[in-house]
N, C-alpha and C positions, 0 to 999 in steps of 0.2 A: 354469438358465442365469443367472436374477438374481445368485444368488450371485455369479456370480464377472464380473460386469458393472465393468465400470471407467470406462465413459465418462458416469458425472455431472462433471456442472460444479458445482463448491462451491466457498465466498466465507469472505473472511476480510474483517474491516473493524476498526479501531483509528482513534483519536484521536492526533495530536502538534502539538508544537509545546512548546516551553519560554523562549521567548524571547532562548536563547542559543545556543543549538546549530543548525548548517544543514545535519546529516549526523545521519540517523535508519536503523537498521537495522529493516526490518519481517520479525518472523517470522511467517510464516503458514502453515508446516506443510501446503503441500500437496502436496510430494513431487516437483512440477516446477518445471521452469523456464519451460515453458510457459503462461505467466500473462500476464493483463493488470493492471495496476496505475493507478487513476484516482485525481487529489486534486483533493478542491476544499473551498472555505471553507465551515467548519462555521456557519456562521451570514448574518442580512445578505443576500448576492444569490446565494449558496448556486453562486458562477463556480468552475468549472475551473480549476484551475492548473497550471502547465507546472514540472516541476523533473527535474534529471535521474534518470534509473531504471537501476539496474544489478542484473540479475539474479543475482546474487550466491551463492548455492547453491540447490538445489532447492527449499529450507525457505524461504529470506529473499532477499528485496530491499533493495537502501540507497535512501534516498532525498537526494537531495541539494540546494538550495537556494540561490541568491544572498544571502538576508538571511535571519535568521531567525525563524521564524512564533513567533508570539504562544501564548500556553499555551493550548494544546491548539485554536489557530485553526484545524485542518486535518481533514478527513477522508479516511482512507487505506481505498481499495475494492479488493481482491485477488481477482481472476476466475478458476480454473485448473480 
């Protein structure tokens, strides 16, 4: 029955930010769209940040930004 078990939760997690860009595609290869997607600052007071999320295909998310983050100031957390 393991075998053919489908309901783990696995994480994908990446750095962004390049100081110019305020649209990031995240692939995370987890086959849904059913994900939660969390950023927050990778350093410092380690806050939550609010930017928009569009689930984008089952694989990837975009993430998108008002201004854009500092090289690689960001941590991108993919729950599915």
């Amino acid at each position: 029955k393991l075998a053919s078990y489908t309901g783990f939760t696995r994480k994908y997690s990446t750095s962004v930010g390049d100081g110019s860009n305020t649209s990031y595609t995240i692939t995370h290869n987890l086959n849904t769209r059913a994900v939660v997607v969390q950023v927050y600052r990778d350093s410092g007071s380690y806050e939550q940040v609010v930017c928009d999320v569009e689930h984008t295909t089952v694989n990837s998310a975009t993430l998108t930004f008002l201004v854009a983050p500092a090289s690689s100031e960001l941590q991108v957390v993919v729950i599915g």
